[in-house]
C-alpha positions in Angstrom: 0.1 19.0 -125.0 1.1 15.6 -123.5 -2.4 15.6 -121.8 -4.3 16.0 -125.2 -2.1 12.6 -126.3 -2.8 11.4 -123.3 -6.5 11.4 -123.9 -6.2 10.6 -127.4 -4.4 7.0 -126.5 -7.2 6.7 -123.8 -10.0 6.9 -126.0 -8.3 5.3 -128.7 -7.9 2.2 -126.1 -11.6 2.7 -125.1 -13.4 2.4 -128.0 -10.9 -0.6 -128.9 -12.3 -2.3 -125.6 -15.5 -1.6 -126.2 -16.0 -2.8 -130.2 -12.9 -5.6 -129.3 -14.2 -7.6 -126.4 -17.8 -8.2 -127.7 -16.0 -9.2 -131.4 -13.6 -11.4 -129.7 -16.4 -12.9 -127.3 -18.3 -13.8 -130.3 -15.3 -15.9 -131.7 -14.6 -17.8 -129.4 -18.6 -19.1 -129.3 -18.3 -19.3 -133.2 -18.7 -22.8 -133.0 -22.4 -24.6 -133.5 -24.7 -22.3 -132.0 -26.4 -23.5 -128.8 -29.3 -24.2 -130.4 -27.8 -26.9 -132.4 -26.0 -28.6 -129.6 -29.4 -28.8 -127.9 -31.2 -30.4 -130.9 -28.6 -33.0 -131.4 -28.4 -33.9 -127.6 -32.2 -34.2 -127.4 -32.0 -36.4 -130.3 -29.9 -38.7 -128.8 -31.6 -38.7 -125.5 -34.9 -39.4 -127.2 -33.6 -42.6 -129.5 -31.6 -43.6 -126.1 -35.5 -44.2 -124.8 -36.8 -45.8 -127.9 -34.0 -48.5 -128.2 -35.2 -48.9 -124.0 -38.6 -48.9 -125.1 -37.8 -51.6 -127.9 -35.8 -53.6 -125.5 -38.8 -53.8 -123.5 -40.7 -55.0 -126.6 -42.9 -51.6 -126.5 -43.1 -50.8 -130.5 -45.4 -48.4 -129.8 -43.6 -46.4 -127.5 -40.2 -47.0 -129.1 -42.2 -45.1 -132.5 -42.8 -41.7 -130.5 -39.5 -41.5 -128.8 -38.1 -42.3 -132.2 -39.8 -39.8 -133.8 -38.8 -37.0 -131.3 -35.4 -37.8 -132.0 -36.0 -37.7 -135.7 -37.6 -34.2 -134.9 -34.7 -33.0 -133.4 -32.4 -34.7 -135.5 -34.1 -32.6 -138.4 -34.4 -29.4 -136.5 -30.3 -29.3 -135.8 -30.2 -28.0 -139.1 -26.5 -28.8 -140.1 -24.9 -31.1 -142.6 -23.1 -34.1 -141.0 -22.7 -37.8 -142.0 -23.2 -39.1 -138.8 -26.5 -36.8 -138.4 -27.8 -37.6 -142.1 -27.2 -41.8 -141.1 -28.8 -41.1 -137.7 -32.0 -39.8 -139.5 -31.6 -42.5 -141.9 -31.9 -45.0 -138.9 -34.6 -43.5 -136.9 -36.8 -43.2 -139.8 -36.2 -47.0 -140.1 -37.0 -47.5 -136.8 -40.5 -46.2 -137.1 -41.2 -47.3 -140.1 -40.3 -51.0 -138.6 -41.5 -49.9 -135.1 -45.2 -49.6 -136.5 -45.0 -52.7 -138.5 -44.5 -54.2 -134.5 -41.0 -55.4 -135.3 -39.6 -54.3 -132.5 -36.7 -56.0 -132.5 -35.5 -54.7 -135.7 -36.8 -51.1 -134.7 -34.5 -51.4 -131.6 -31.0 -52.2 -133.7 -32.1 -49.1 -135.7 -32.6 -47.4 -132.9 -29.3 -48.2 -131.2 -27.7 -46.9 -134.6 -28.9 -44.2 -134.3 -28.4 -43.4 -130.9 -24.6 -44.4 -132.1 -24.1 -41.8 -135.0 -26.2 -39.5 -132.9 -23.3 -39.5 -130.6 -21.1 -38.8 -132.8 -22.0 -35.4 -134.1 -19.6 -32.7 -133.6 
């Protein structure tokens, strides 16, 4: 008798371990999923080289970094203020960036790189 209970609280704490540890696993990764992380991250990395490139006075280049980061800017796929002004200020810094302001371009840039930053 006690070794049938005893079985019974073993498998009982078995199949508790074995549904429990991937469920709790899971939580505490419940945050942004990777992939979102990785977007923003590019994003910022890519308008950190086109407010370098605009520095430089390279409009040109400072337009296809810029719009990398406003590819991955778009791609993260969450709603955020500082995201929604980043995009905001990378689409001004192409749209500025291939009228060959690149000076103007480049304070866009460097906003955007800031409220980039800033996404959690």
């Amino acid at each position: 008798m006690t070794i049938n209970i005893r079985r019974s609280a073993l498998a009982v704490i078995a199949v508790g371990a074995l549904v429990g540890c991937p469920l709790f696993s899971g939580l505490a990764l419940a945050g942004a999923p990777p992939s979102v992380n990785k977007h923003v991250s590019e994003a910022v990395e890519h308008a950190k080289e086109a407010a370098a490139h605009g520095k430089q006075g390279h409009a040109d280049a400072l337009v296809k970094h810029a719009e990398g980061a406003l590819k991955h800017a778009e791609a993260a796929g969450m709603k955020n203020p500082h995201l929604d002004e980043g995009i905001k200020h990378l689409k001004e810094a192409i749209e500025h960036g291939k009228a060959g302001h690149a000076d103007v371009a480049t304070q866009h840039a460097e906003s955007a790189v800031t409220h980039l930053a800033e996404v959690k």
